[in-house]
Every structure is written in C-alpha cells, then in structure tokens.
C-alpha positions in Angstrom: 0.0 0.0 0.0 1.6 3.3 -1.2 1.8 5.7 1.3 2.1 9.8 1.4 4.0 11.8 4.5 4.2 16.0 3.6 6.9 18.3 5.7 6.5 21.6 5.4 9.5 23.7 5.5 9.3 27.7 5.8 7.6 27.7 1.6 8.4 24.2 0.7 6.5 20.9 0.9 7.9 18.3 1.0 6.0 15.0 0.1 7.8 11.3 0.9 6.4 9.0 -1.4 6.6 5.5 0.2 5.3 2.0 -1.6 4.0 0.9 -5.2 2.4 4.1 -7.4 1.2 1.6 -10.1 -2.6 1.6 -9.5 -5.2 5.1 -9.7 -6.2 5.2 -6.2 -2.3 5.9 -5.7 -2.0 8.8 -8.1 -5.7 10.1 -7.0 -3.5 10.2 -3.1 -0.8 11.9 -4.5 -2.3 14.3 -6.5 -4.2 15.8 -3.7 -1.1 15.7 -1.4 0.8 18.1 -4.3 -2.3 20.1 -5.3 -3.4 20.8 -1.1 0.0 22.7 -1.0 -1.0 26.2 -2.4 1.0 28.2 -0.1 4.0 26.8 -0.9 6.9 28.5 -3.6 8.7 24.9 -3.8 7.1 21.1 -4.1 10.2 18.3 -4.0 8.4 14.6 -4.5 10.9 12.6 -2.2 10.7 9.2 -3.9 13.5 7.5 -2.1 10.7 4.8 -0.7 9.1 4.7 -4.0 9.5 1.4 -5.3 7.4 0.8 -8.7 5.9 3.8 -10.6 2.6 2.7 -13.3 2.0 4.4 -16.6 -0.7 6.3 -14.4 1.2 7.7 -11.8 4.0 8.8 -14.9 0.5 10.5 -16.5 -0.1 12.0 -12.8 3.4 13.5 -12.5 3.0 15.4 -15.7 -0.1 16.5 -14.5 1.2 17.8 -11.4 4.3 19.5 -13.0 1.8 21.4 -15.3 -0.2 21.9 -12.4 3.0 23.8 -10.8 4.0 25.4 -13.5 0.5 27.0 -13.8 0.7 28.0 -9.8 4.1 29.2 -10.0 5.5 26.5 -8.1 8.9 25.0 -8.6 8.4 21.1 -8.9 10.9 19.0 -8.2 11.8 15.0 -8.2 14.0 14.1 -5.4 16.4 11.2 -5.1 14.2 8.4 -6.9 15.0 4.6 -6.5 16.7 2.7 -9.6 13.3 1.5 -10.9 11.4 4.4 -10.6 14.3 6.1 -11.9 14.1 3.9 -15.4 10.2 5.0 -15.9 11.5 8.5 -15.2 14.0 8.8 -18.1 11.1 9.1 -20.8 9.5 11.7 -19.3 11.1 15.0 -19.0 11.1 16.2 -15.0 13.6 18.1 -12.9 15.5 16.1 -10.8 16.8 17.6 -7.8 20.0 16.5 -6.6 21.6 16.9 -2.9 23.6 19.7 -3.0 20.2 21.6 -4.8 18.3 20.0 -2.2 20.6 21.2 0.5 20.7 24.9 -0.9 17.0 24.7 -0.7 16.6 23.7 2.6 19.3 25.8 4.2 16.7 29.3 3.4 14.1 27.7 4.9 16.0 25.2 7.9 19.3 23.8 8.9 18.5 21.1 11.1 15.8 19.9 8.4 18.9 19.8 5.9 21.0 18.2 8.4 18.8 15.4 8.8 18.5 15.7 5.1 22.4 14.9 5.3 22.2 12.2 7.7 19.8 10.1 6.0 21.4 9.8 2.3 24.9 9.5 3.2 26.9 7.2 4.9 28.1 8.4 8.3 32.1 8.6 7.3 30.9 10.8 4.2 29.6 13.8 6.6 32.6 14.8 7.5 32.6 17.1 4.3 29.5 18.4 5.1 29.9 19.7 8.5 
C-alpha cells in the first residue's frame, strides 16, 4: 500500500512517497497531497521509498508539473529509487539533486537539511559536510 508523508519547510513541501504508485487510487493520493500545497513557492516529490511507478502515476506527475508550473510553483523530483528512476528517463522532469536539495533547505532550515544529510549519506561521508 503506497503511502504519502508531507513536511512543510518555511515555503516548501515536501511530500515522501513510500510503496508501489502503479494503481489510480495511488495517483488520486498523491495528486491531492501536491495540489493541497497552495501556499508553498517549492514542491520536491521525495521518492527515495518509492518502489514501482505505473503508466498512471507517470500521467499523474505530468499533471502535477503542469499543475505547478501553472501555480508558480517550482516542482521538483527528489532522489528516486533505480526502478522508478528507469520510468523517469522518458519523461522530461527536474530532478533535484543533494547539493540543490541542501541549498534549498538551508533558506528555509538547517536542522531539516541536516537530517537531510544524515539520511542519504553514509556516516564517514559527513565529515565534508559539517
């Protein structure tokens, strides 16, 4: 069962995508977890925990860029897993990548890009960071 955690950060949202996006209901979830986030200036789709993506939930994502665009939100893709990555090449999204993520979230909150830090790097890497 997919699953859908939001963080709000200062004007960014972001959404942890968790599970298997390949059926409707899934893309139904997350499109109201993207399009609920009016106030915010920045969307990043964590998909670290994402494991499968359908043909539905590509469709969705394009939706929800457009969506964005049309709001002035910047919509980004964050860190996706290797298989959700392959669906990703034919389809022509921003992918945010650590340091971007990282000079995002340190206007908004340091301890939130800390953690940030913490979770996608092995401990002996962090000495470069700190």
């Amino acid at each position: 069962m997919p699953s859908i955690h939001i963080d709000n950060v200062g004007e960014m949202a972001i959404i942890e995508c968790a599970g298997r996006f390949v059926r409707s209901d899934a893309a139904f979830k997350l499109r109201e977890a993207v399009t609920s986030q009016t106030d915010s200036r920045v969307v990043v789709l964590d998909l670290t925990e994402m494991q499968a993506i359908g043909g539905g939930g590509l469709g969705m994502l394009l939706l929800l860029q457009r969506w964005a665009q049309e709001h002035d939100i910047r919509f980004k893709l964050f860190n996706p897993s290797r298989p959700v990555l392959d669906k990703l090449k034919h389809v022509d999204f921003e992918l945010a990548t650590l340091q971007q993520m990282m000079s995002l979230l340190s206007c908004v909150d340091s301890r939130y890009a800390c953690a940030l830090i913490e979770s996608q790097l092995p401990l002996h890497q962090l000495s470069r960071y700190a």
